[in-house]
One Martini backbone bead per residue (centre of mass of N, CA, C, O) as a GRO file, in nm:
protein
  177
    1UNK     BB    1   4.676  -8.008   7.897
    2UNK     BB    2   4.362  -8.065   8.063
    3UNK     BB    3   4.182  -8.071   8.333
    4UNK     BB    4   4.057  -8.336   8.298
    5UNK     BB    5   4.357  -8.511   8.271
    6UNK     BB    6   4.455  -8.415   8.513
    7UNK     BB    7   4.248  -8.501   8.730
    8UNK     BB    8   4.268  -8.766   8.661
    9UNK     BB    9   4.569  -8.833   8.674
   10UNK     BB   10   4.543  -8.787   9.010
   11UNK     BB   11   4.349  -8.994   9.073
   12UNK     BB   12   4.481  -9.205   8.954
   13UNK     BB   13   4.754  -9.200   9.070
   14UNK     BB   14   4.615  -9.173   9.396
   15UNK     BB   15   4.507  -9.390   9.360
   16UNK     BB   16   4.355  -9.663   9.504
   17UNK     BB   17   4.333 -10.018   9.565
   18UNK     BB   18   4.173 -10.304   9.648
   19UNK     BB   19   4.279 -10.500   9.923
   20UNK     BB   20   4.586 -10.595   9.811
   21UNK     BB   21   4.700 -10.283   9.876
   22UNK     BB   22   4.495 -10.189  10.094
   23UNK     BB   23   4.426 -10.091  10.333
   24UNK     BB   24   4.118 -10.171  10.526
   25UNK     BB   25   4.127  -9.923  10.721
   26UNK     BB   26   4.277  -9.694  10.624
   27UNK     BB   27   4.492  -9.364  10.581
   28UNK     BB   28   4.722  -9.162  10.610
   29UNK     BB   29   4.898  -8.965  10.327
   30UNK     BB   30   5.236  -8.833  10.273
   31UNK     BB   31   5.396  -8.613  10.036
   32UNK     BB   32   5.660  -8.443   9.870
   33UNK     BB   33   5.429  -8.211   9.751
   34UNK     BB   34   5.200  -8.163   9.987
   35UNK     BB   35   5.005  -8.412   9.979
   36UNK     BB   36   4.728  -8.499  10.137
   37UNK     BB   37   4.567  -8.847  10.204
   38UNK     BB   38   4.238  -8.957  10.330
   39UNK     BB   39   4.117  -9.316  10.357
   40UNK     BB   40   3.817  -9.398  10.361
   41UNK     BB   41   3.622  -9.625  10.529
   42UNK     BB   42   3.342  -9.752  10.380
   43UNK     BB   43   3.084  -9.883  10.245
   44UNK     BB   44   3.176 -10.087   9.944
   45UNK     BB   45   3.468  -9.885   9.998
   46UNK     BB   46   3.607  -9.509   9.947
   47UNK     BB   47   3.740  -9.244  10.077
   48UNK     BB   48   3.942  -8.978   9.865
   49UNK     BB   49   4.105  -8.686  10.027
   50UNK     BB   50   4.252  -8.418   9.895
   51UNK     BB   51   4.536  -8.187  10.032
   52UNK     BB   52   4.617  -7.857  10.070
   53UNK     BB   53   4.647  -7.663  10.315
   54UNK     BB   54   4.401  -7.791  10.468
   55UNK     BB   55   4.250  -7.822  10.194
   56UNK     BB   56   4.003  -7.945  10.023
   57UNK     BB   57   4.008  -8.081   9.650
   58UNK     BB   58   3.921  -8.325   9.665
   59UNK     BB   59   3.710  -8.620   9.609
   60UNK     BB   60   3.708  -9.005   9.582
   61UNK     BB   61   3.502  -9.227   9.473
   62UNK     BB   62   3.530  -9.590   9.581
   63UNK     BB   63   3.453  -9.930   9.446
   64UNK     BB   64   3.354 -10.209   9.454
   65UNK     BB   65   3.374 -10.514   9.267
   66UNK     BB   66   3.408 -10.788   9.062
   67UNK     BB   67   3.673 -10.660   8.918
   68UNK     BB   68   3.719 -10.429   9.149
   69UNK     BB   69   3.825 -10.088   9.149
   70UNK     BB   70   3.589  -9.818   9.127
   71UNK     BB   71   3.545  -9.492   8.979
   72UNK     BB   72   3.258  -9.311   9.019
   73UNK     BB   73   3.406  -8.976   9.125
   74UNK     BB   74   3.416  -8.639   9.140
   75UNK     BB   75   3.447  -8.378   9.436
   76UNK     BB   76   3.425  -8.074   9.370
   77UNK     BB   77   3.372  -7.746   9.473
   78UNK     BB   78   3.155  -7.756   9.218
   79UNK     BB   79   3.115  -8.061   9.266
   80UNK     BB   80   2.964  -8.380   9.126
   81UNK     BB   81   3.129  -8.598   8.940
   82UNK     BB   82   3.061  -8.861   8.708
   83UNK     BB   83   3.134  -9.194   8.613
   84UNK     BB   84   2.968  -9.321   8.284
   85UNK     BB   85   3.056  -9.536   8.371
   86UNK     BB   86   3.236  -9.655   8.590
   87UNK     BB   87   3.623  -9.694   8.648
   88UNK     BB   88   3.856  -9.940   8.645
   89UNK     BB   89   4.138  -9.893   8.842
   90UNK     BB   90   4.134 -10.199   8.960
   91UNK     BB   91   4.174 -10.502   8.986
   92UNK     BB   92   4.223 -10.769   9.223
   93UNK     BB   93   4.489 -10.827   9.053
   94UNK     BB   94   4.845 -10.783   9.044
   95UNK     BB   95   5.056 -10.876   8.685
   96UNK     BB   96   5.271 -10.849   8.496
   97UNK     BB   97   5.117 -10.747   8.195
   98UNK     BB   98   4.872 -10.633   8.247
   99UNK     BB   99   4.548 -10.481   8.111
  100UNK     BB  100   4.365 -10.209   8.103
  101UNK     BB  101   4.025 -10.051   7.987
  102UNK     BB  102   3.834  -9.768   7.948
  103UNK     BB  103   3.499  -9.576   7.952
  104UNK     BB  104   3.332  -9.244   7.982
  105UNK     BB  105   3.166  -9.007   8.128
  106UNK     BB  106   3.282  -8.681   8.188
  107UNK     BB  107   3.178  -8.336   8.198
  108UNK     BB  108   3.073  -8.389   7.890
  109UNK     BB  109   3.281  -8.649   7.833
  110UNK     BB  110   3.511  -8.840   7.653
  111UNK     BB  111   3.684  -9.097   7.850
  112UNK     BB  112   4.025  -9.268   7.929
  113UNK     BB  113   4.149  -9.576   8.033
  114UNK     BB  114   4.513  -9.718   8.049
  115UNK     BB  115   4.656  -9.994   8.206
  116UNK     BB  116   4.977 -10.118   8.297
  117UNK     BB  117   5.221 -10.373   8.382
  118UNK     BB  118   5.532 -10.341   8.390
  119UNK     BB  119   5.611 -10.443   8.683
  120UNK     BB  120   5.898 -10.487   8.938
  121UNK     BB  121   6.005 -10.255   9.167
  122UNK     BB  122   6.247 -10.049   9.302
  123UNK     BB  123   6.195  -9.825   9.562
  124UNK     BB  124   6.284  -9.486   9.693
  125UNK     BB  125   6.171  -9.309   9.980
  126UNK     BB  126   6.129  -9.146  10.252
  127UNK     BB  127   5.971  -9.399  10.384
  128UNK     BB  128   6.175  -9.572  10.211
  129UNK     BB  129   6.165  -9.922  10.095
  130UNK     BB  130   6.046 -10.096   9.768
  131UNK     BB  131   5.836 -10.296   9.635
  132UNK     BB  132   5.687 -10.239   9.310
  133UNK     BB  133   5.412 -10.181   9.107
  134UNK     BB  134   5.482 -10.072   8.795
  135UNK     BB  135   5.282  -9.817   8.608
  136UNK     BB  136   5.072  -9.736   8.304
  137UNK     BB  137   4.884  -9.401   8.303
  138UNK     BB  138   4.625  -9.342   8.017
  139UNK     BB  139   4.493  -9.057   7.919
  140UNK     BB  140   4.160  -8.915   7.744
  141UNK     BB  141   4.051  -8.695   7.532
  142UNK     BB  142   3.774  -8.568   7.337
  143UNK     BB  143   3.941  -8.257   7.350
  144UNK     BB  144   4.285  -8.353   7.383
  145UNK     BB  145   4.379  -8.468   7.593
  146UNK     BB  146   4.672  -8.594   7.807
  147UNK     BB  147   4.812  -8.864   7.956
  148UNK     BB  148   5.131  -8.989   8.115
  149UNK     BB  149   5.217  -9.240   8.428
  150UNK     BB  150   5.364  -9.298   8.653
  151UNK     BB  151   5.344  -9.597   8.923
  152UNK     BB  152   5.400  -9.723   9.278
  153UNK     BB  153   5.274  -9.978   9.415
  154UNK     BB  154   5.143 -10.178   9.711
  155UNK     BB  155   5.102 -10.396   9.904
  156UNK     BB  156   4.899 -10.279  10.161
  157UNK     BB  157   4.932  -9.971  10.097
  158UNK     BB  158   4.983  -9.817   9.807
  159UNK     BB  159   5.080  -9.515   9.683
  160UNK     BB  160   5.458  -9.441   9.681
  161UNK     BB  161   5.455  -9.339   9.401
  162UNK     BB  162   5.525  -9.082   9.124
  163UNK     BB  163   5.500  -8.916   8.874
  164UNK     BB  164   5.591  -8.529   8.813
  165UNK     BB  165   5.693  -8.492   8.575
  166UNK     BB  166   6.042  -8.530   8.600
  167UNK     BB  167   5.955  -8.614   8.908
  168UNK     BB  168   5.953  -8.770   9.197
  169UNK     BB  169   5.655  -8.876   9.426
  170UNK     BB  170   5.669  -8.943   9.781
  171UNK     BB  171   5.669  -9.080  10.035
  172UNK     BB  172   5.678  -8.975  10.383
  173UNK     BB  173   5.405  -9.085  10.551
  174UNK     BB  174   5.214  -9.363  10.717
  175UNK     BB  175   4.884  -9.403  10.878
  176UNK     BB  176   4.672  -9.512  11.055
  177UNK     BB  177   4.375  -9.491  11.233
   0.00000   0.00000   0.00000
């Protein structure tokens, strides 16, 4: 798998979704891989920073738009890095059966994203039990990256676990700000 399917792989399993999903005023997010996600609400959007080890190594810029919430790009040490157009993450409501997918220009690649809603499902993580909207999540790039993964969104919360390799990573608590 390549660095931008990881990366792709990573924000989008992470990212978070409209105000149907995310509290509206962000949250820090603390999971079970040892990955702290900060969501800062901003005018129009999102800034989605995630660090390990007290560092960040990525944020992800997410605005609102007509159809849902678009990935506008990604912050990495080495610069900004925009997809163009930019990518709906998610639509304005998720039900069982959905399926969305774009394509954009990423690092001076064809990237692709193909999203379903699978259905809702009980998980349990570390913060709780919780019934979640289990998504199925397809990157592809033009130089033969690929990635899929599952993701378990709650509405109101964001994203409570996600399939990372063979074992699930979880929520292990959410703060407001």
């Amino acid at each position: 798998m390549g660095v931008v399917a990881r990366l792709l792989g990573l924000g989008l399993l992470l990212g978070l979704a409209w105000a149907q999903i995310l509290p509206p005023e962000g949250g820090l997010y603390v999971y079970s891989d040892g990955t702290v996600q900060a969501l800062e609400a901003v005018e129009g959007g999102y800034r989605l920073a995630y660090r390990r080890d007290g560092k960040v190594f990525r944020e992800d810029r997410l605005r609102f738009g007509a159809e849902g919430i678009y990935l506008e790009g990604v912050a990495l040490p080495e610069g900004f890095f925009p997809f163009v157009p930019p990518l709906l993450l998610y639509p304005k409501r998720l039900v069982p059966g959905a399926f969305w997918s774009g394509n954009a220009r990423f690092q001076e690649q064809r990237v692709a994203l193909a999203v379903r809603v699978e259905g809702v499902e009980g998980v349990r993580v570390p913060a709780g039990r919780f019934n979640a909207y289990r998504l199925r999540v397809a990157f592809t790039t033009e130089r033969g990256g690929a990635d899929v993964k599952l993701l378990y969104l709650v509405p109101g919360l964001g994203v409570v676990a996600f399939q990372a390799g063979e074992g699930l990573v979880g929520l292990v608590r959410f703060s407001a700000p």
